[in-house]
C-alpha positions as CSV (number, residue, x, y, z in Angstrom):
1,X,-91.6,-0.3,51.6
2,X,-92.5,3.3,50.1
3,X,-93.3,3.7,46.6
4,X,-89.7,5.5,46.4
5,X,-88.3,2.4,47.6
6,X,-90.0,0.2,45.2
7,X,-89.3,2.5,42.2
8,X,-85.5,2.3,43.3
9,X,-85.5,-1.9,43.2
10,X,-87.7,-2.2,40.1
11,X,-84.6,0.5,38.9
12,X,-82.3,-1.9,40.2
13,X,-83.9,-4.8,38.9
14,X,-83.3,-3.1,35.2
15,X,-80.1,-1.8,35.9
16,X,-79.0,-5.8,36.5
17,X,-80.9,-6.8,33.7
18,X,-79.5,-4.1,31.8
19,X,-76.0,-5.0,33.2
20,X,-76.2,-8.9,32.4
21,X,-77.8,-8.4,28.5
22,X,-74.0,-5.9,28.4
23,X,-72.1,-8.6,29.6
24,X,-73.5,-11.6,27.6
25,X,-73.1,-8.8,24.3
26,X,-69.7,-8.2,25.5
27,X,-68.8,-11.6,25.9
28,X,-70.3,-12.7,22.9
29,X,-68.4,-10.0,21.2
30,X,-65.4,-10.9,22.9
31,X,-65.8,-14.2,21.9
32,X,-66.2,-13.3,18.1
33,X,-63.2,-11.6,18.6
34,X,-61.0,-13.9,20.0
35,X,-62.0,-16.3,17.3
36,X,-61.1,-13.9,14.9
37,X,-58.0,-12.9,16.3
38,X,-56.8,-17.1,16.8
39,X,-58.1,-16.7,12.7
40,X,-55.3,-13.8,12.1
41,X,-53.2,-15.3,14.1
42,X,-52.9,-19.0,12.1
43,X,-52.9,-16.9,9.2
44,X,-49.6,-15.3,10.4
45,X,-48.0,-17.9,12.8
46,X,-49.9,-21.1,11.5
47,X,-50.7,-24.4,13.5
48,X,-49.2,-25.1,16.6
49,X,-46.0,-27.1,16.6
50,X,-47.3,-29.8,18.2
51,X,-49.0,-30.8,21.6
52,X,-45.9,-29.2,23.6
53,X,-46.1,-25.8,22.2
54,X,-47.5,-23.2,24.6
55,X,-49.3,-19.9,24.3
56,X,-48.2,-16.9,26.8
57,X,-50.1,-18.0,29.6
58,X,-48.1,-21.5,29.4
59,X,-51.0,-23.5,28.1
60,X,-50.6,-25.9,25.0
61,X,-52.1,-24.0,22.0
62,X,-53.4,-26.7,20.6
63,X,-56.3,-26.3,23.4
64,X,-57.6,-23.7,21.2
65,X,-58.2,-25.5,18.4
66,X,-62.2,-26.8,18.0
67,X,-62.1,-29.3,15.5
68,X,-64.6,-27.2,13.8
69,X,-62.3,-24.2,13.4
70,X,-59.4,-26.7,12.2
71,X,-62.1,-28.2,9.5
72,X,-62.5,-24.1,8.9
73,X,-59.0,-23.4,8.5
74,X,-58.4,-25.8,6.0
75,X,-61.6,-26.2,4.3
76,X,-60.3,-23.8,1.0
77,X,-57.2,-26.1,0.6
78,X,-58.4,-29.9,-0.1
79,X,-59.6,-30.4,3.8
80,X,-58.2,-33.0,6.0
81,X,-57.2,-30.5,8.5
82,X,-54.8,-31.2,11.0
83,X,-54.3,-29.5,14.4
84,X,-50.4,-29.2,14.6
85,X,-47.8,-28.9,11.8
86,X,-46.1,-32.2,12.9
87,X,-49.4,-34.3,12.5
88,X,-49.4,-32.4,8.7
89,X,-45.7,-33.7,8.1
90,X,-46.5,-37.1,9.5
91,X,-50.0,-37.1,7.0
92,X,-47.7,-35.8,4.3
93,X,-45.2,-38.8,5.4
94,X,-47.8,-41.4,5.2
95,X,-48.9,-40.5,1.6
96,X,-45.5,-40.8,0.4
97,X,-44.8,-43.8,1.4
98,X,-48.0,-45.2,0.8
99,X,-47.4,-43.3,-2.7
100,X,-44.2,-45.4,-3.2
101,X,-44.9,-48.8,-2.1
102,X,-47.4,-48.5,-4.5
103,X,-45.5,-48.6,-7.4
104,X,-44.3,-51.6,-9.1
105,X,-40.7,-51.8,-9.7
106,X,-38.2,-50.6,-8.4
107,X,-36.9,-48.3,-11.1
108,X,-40.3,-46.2,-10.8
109,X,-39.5,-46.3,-7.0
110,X,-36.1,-44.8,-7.9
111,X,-37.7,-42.1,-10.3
112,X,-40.4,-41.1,-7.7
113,X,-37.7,-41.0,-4.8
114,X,-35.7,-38.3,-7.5
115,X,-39.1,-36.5,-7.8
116,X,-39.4,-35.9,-4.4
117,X,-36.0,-34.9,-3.6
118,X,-35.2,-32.8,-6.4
119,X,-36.6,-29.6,-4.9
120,X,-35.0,-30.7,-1.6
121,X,-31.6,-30.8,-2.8
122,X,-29.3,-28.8,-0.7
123,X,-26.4,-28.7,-3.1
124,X,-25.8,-28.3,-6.9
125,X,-24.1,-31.9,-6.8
126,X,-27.5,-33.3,-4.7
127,X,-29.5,-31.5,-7.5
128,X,-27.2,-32.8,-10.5
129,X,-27.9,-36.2,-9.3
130,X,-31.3,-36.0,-8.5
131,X,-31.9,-34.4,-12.0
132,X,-29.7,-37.4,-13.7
133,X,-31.9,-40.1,-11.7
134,X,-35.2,-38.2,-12.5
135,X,-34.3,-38.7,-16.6
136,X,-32.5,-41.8,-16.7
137,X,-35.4,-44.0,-14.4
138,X,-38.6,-42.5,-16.1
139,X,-39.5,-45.4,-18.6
140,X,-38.0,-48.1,-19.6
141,X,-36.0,-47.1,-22.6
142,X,-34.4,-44.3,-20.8
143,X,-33.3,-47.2,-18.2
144,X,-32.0,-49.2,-20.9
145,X,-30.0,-46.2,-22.8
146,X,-28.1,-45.6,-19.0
147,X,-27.4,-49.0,-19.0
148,X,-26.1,-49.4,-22.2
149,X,-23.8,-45.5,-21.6
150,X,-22.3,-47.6,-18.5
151,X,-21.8,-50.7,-20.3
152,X,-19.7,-48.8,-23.3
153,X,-17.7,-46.8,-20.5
154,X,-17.1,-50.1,-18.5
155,X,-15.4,-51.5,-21.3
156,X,-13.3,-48.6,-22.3
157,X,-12.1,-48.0,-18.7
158,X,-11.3,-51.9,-18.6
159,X,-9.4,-52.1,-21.7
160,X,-8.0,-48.4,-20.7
161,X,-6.4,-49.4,-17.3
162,X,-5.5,-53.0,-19.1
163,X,-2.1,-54.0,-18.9
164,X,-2.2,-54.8,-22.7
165,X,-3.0,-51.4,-23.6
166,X,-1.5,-49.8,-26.9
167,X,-2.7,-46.4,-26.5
168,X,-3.1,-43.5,-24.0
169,X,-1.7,-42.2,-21.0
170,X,-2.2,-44.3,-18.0
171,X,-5.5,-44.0,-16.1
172,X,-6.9,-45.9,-12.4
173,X,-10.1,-48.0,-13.4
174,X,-12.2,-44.8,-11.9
175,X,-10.5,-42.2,-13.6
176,X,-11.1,-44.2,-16.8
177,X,-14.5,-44.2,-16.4
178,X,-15.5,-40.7,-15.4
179,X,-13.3,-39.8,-18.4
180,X,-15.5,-42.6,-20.4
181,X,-18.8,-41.2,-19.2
182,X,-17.8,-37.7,-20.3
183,X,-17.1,-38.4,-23.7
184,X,-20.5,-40.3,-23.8
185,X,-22.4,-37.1,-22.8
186,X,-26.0,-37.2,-21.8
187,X,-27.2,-36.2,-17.8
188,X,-24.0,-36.3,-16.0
189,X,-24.4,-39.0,-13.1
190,X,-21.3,-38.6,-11.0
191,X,-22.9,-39.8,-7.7
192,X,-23.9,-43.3,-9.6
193,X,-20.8,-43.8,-11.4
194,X,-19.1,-43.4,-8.2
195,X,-21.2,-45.6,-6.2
196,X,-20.8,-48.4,-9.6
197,X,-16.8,-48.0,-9.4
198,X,-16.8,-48.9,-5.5
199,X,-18.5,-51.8,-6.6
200,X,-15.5,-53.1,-9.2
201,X,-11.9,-54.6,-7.4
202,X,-9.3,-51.8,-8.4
203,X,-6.3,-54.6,-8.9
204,X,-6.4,-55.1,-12.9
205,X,-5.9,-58.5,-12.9
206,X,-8.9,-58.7,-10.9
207,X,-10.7,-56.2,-13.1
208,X,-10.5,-58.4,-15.8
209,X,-12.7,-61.0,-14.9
210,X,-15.4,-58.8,-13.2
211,X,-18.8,-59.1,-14.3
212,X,-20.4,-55.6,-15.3
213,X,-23.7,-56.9,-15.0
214,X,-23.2,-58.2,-10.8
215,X,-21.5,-54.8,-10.2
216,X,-23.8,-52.4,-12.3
217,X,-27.3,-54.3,-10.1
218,X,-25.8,-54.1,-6.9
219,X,-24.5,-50.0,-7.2
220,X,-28.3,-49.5,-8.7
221,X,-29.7,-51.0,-5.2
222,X,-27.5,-49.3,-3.3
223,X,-28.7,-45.8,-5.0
224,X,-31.9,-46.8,-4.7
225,X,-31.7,-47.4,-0.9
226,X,-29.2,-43.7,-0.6
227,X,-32.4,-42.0,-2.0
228,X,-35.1,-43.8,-0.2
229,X,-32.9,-43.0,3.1
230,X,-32.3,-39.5,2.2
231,X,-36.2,-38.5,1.6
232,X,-36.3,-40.6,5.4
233,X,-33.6,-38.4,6.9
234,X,-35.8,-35.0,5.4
235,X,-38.8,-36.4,7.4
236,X,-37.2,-36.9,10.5
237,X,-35.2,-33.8,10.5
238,X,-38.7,-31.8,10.0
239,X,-39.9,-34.0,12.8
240,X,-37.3,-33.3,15.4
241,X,-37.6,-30.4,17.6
242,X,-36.4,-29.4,21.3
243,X,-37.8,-32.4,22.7
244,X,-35.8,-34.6,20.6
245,X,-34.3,-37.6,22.8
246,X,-30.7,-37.4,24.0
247,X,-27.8,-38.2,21.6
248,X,-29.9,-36.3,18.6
249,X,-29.3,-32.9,17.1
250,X,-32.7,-31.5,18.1
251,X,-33.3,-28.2,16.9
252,X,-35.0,-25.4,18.3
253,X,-39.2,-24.4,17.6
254,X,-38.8,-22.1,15.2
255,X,-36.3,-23.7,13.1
256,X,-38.2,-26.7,12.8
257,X,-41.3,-24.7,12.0
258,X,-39.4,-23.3,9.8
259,X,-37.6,-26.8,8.2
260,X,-40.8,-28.0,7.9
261,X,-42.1,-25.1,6.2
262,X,-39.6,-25.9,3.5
263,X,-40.7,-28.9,3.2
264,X,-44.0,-28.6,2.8
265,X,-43.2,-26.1,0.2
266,X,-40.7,-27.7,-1.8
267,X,-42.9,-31.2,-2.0
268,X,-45.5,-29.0,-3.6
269,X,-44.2,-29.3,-7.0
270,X,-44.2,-32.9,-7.4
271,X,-47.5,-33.3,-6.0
272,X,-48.8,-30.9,-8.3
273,X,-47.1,-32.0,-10.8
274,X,-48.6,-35.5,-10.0
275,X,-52.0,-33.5,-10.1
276,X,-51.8,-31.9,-13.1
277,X,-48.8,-33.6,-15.0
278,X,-52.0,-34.4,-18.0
279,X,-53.2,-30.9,-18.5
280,X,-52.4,-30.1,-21.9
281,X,-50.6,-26.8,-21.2
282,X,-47.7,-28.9,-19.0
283,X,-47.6,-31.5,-21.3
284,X,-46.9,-29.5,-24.4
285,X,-43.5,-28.7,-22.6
286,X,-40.9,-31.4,-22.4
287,X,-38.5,-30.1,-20.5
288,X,-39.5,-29.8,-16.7
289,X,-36.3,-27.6,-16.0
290,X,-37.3,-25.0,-18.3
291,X,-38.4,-21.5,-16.8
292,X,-41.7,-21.8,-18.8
293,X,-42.4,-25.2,-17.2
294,X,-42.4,-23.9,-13.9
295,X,-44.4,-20.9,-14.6
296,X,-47.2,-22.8,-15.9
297,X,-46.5,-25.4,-13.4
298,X,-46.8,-22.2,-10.9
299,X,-50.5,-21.3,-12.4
300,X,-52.2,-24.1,-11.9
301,X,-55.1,-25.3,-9.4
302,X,-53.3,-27.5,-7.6
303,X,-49.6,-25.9,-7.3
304,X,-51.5,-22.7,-6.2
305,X,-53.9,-25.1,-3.1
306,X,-51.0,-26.4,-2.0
307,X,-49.2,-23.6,-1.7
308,X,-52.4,-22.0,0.3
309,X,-52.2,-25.4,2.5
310,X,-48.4,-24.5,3.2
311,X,-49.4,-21.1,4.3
312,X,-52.2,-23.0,6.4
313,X,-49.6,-25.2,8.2
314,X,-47.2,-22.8,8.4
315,X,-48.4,-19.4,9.1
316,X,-47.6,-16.3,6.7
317,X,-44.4,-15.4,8.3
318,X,-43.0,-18.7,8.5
319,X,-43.4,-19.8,5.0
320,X,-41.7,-16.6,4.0
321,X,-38.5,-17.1,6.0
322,X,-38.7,-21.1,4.3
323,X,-39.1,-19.4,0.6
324,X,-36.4,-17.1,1.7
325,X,-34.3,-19.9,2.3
326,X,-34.8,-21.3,-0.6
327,X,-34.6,-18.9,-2.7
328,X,-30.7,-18.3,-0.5
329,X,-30.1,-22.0,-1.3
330,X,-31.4,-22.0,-4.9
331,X,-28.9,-18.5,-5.1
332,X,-25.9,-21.2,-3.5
333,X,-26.7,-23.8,-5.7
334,X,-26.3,-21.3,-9.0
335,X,-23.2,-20.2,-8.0
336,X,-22.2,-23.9,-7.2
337,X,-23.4,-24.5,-10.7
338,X,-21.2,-22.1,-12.3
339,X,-18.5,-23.4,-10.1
340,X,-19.1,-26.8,-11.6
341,X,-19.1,-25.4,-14.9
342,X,-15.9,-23.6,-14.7
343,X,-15.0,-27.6,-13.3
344,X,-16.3,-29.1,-16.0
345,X,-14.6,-26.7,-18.5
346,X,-11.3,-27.6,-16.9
347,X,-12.2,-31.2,-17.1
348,X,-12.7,-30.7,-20.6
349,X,-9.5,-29.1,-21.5
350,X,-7.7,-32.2,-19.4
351,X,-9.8,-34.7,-21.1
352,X,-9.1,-33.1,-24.2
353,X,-5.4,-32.9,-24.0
354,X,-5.7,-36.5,-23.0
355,X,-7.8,-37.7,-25.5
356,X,-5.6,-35.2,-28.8
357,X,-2.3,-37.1,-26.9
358,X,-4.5,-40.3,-27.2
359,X,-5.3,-39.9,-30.8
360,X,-1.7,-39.3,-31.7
361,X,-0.9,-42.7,-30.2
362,X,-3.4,-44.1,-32.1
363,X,-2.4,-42.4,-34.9
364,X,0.5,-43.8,-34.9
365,X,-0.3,-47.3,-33.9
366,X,-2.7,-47.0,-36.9
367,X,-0.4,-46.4,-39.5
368,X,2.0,-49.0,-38.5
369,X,-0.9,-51.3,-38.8
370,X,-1.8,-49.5,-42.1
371,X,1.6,-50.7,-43.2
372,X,1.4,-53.7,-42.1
373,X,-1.6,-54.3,-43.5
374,X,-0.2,-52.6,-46.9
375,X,2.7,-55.2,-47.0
376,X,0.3,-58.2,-45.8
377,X,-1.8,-57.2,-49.0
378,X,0.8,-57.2,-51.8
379,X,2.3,-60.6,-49.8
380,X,-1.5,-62.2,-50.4
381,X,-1.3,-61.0,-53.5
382,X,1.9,-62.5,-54.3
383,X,0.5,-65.4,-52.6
384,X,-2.4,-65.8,-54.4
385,X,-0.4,-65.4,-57.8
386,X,1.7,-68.4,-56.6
387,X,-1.8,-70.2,-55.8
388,X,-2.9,-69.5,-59.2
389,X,0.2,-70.9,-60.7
390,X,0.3,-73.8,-58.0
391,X,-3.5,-74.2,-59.5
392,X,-2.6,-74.3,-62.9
393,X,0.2,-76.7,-62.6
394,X,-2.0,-79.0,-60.4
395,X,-4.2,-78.9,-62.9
396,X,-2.0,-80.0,-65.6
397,X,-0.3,-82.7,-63.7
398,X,-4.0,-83.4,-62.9
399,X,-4.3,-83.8,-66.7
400,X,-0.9,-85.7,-66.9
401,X,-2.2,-88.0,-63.9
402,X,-5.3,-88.6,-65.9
403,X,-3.6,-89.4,-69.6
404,X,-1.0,-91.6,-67.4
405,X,-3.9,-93.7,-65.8
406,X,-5.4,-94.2,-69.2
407,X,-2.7,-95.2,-70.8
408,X,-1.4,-97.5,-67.1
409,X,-4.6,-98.9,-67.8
410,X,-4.5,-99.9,-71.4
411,X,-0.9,-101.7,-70.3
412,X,-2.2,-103.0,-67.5
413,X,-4.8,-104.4,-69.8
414,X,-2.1,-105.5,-72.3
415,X,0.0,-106.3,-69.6
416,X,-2.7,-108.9,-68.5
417,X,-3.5,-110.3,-72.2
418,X,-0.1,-111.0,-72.0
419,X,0.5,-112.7,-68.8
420,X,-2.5,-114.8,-70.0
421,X,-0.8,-115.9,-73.2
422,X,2.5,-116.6,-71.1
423,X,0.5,-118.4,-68.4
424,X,-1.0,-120.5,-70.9
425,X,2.3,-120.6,-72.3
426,X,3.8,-122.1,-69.7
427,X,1.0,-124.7,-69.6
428,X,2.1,-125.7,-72.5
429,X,5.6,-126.1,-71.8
430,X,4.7,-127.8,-68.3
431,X,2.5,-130.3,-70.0
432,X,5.4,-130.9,-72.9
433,X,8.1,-130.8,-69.8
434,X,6.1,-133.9,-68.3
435,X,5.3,-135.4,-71.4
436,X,9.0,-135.4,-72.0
437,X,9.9,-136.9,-69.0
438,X,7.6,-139.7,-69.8
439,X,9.1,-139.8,-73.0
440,X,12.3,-139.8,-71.5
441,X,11.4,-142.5,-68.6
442,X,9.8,-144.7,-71.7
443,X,13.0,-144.3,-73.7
444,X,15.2,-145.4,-70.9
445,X,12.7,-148.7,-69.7
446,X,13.1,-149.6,-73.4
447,X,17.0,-149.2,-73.4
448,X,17.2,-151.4,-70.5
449,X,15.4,-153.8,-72.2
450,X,17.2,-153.8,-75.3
451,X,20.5,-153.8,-72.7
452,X,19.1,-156.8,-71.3
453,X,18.1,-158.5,-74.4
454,X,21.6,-157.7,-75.9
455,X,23.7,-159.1,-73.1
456,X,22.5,-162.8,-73.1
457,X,23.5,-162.7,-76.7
458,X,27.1,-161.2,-76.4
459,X,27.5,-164.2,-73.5
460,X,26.6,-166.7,-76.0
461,X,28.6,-165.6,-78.8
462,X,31.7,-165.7,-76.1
C-alpha cells in the first residue's frame, strides 16, 4: 500500500473514531434528555394510570419507570414512591384502613370516617352531615350531649303524636321529631334523625312502648356502616377505569385520573390535619370551618407536601382540572347552602306558626288549670279550716273522753266497793236464810213433839 493509501486509512481510522466518540456523546445526550423530558413530562401528566396505560408507540408506560427515577420523583414529598397512580390510591387505601381499625371504639371510628369524607362530600346535605357527625362523635361528652338532644326530642315527638295529647296541631312521629330537633338547635343532623325514625314503628300504639335506647344504638350502627361504605365506594370509584369488569360503570382514563386526583387532594386536609392538628397556630383556632383555619391549615409543612405528592401522582394538568372541580362542586354546594337556608327559613316560619298556635293551646289549657288550681286552693283551704275545727273538737271530746274515763273509773271503783259490801251482804243474808231454815226445821221437829206429847193426853182425858 502507498503512503497515500495509508494516510487515507489512518484518516479513516480517526474519522470512525471520531464518528463513534459523536455517537456515544449524542446518545448520552439523548439519553439525558429523554430522562429529562419523562421528568417534564410526570410533572405535567403524572404517573401512569396503571400497568395498562400505553405511551404512543403502544407500550405500557410504566416500562419507563426505573425504580431509581420513581424514588427521584417522589423523594421531596415523604418518599415511598409508587409507579402508577392506582398503586398510590391503593397505598393511600391501606393506611386508612389500617388508620381506622386502629382506633378503639367505634364512635372514634365514626368521627374519623366524618374526617375523611367531609372534603369528599358531593352535596351540601352529604357535607351537613358529615360536619354534624364530625362535632357530635369527637369526645365523649359531645356523644353524650347528642344523645341526650335525641332523647328530649324522642319524648316530645312521642307525647306529640300521642293520642292523649292536649295541645298542638297534629304531627306523624317523624314530623314531630324533625320539628323537636329544630327547636333544640345545635349541628343539624337530618341524615341521623332520619335513619333513628326508620328505626321507631309509626302506629302510636306501638310507639308507645318502644324503647329509645334499642332504636337510638341500632340507627347509630347503621350510620356508622353508611359512612364506612361511602369512604369504600370513594376508593373503588377512583379505582375503576376502562378495564372495569362487565356489569360496572367503568369510566374512561382520564376521568379516573382525574377522580383520583380529587381524591388525593381532598384527603389531604385530614392527613395534614392529623400531622399538624398540635402546632400551636391550629390549635389556637376552634373552629375548623372557619376561613382562618384553613389558611393556616393551607401553610403548613405537611398540607403543602402533600399537596406536592398530589401533583406527583397526578401530573400538573390533572390536579388542576380535580381543584377545578372542586372548586365547581364547592361553588354547587354554596348555592345548595343558600338553598337550604332559604329551607330552613321557611321551616322556621312553619315551625313557628306551629309552635305560636301551640302556645295558644297551651295557654289556654294553662289557665283552665290555673283555675282549677285557684278553686282547688280556696277548697283546701276551706278544708283545712274544717280540719282545724274537726281538730279542735277532737280534741275537746279527747278531753271529755279523758274526764269521763276518770270519773267511769272512780264509779267503777265505787261501783266495785259496793258490789263488795252487797256480796258480802248477801252472805249474810244466805247464812241468816239457812240459819232460818234450821230454825224453822227445829221449830217444827219440836212442834211435832209437843203434837205428839199432847195427843196421848187429850185420849186419856176422853
Amino acid at each position: 500500500m502507498s503512503l497515500f493509501g495509508k494516510i487515507l486509512a489512518l484518516f479513516n481510522v480517526l474519522g470512525a473514531i471520531a464518528l463513534l466518540v459523536l455517537a456515544m456523546m449524542d446518545y448520552g445526550k439523548r439519553q439525558s434528555w429523554a430522562y429529562s423530558v419523562l421528568q417534564h413530562e410526570l410533572i405535567l401528566q403524572g404517573l401512569p394510570l396503571d400497568d395498562d396505560e400505553r405511551d404512543a408507540q403502544g407500550r405500557p408506560k410504566v416500562n419507563a419507570l426505573t425504580k431509581a427515577t420513581v424514588e427521584k420523583h417522589f423523594e421531596s414529598v415523604g418518599g415511598n414512591g409508587q409507579p402508577t397512580q392506582v398503586d398510590e390510591v391503593d397505598r393511600v387505601k391501606k393506611a386508612v384502613d389500617s388508620q381506622l381499625s386502629g382506633l378503639g371504639t367505634p364512635r372514634e371510628q365514626t368521627y374519623q370516617l366524618a374526617r375523611l369524607l367531609l372534603p369528599l362530600s358531593d352535596s351540601y346535605l352529604e357535607r351537613e352531615e358529615m360536619l354534624a357527625a364530625r362535632h357530635y362523635f369527637a369526645t365523649d361528652a359531645r356523644y353524650a350531649e347528642l344523645v341526650r338532644r335525641y332523647r328530649t326530642a324522642f319524648d316530645e315527638a312521642r307525647a306529640r303524636v300521642a293520642e292523649d295529647a292536649k295541645a298542638g296541631p297534629k304531627l306523624s312521629f317523624e314530623e314531630a321529631m324533625f320539628v323537636a330537633m329544630r327547636a333544640l338547635g345545635g349541628e343539624p343532623s337530618d341524615a341521623l334523625t332520619m335513619t333513628f325514625v326508620r328505626q321507631l314503628p309509626t302506629d302510636p300504639a306501638l310507639l308507645k312502648a318502644a324503647r329509645f335506647e334499642d332504636a337510638f344504638d341500632k340507627a347509630i350502627k347503621l350510620h356508622h356502616a353508611g359512612l364506612e361504605e361511602r369512604l369504600n365506594e370513594k376508593f373503588a370509584r377512583a379505582m375503576m377505569g376502562p378495564n372495569a369488569p362487565a356489569g360496572s360503570s367503568g369510566q374512561s382514563g382520564e376521568a379516573q385520573k382525574r377522580t383520583i386526583a380529587r381524591l388525593l387532594f381532598a384527603l389531604a386536609q385530614p392527613f395534614a390535619e392529623d400531622r399538624a392538628g398540635d402546632e400551636p397556630k391550629l390549635k389556637a383556632i376552634p373552629d375548623r370551618n372557619s376561613a382562618a383555619y384553613a389558611q393556616e391549615l393551607s401553610n403548613t409543612a405537611a398540607y403543602q407536601e402533600l399537596i406536592r405528592r398530589v401533583y406527583a401522582v397526578c401530573g400538573i394538568k390533572t390536579t388542576l382540572s380535580a381543584i377545578a372541580d372542586e372548586v365547581a362542586e364547592v361553588r354547587k354546594e354554596a348555592v345548595e347552602a343558600r338553598q337550604a337556608q332559604d329551607q330552613d327559613l321557611i321551616n322556621f316560619v312553619s315551625d313557628h306558626g306551629g309552635l305560636v298556635e301551640e302556645l295558644r293551646d297551651r295557654y289556654e289549657l294553662l289557665r283552665t288549670e290555673i283555675d282549677r288550681v285557684t278553686d282547688n286552693t280556696e277548697k283546701l283551704k276551706d278544708q283545712k279550716d274544717l280540719v282545724a275545727k274537726r281538730k279542735a273538737k277532737v280534741e275537746e271530746l279527747t278531753e271529755e273522753l279523758r274526764k269521763a274515763r276518770v270519773k267511769t273509773k272512780e264509779d267503777a271503783d265505787e261501783l266495785a266497793t259496793v258490789s263488795k259490801e252487797v256480796l258480802k251482804l248477801r252472805l249474810e243474808v244466805r247464812d241468816v236464810i239457812k240459819q232460818t231454815e234450821e230454825a224453822e226445821k227445829e221449830i217444827r221437829r219440836l212442834e211435832g213433839i209437843i203434837r205428839s206429847r199432847e195427843n196421848p193426853r187429850r185420849v186419856t182425858k176422853d
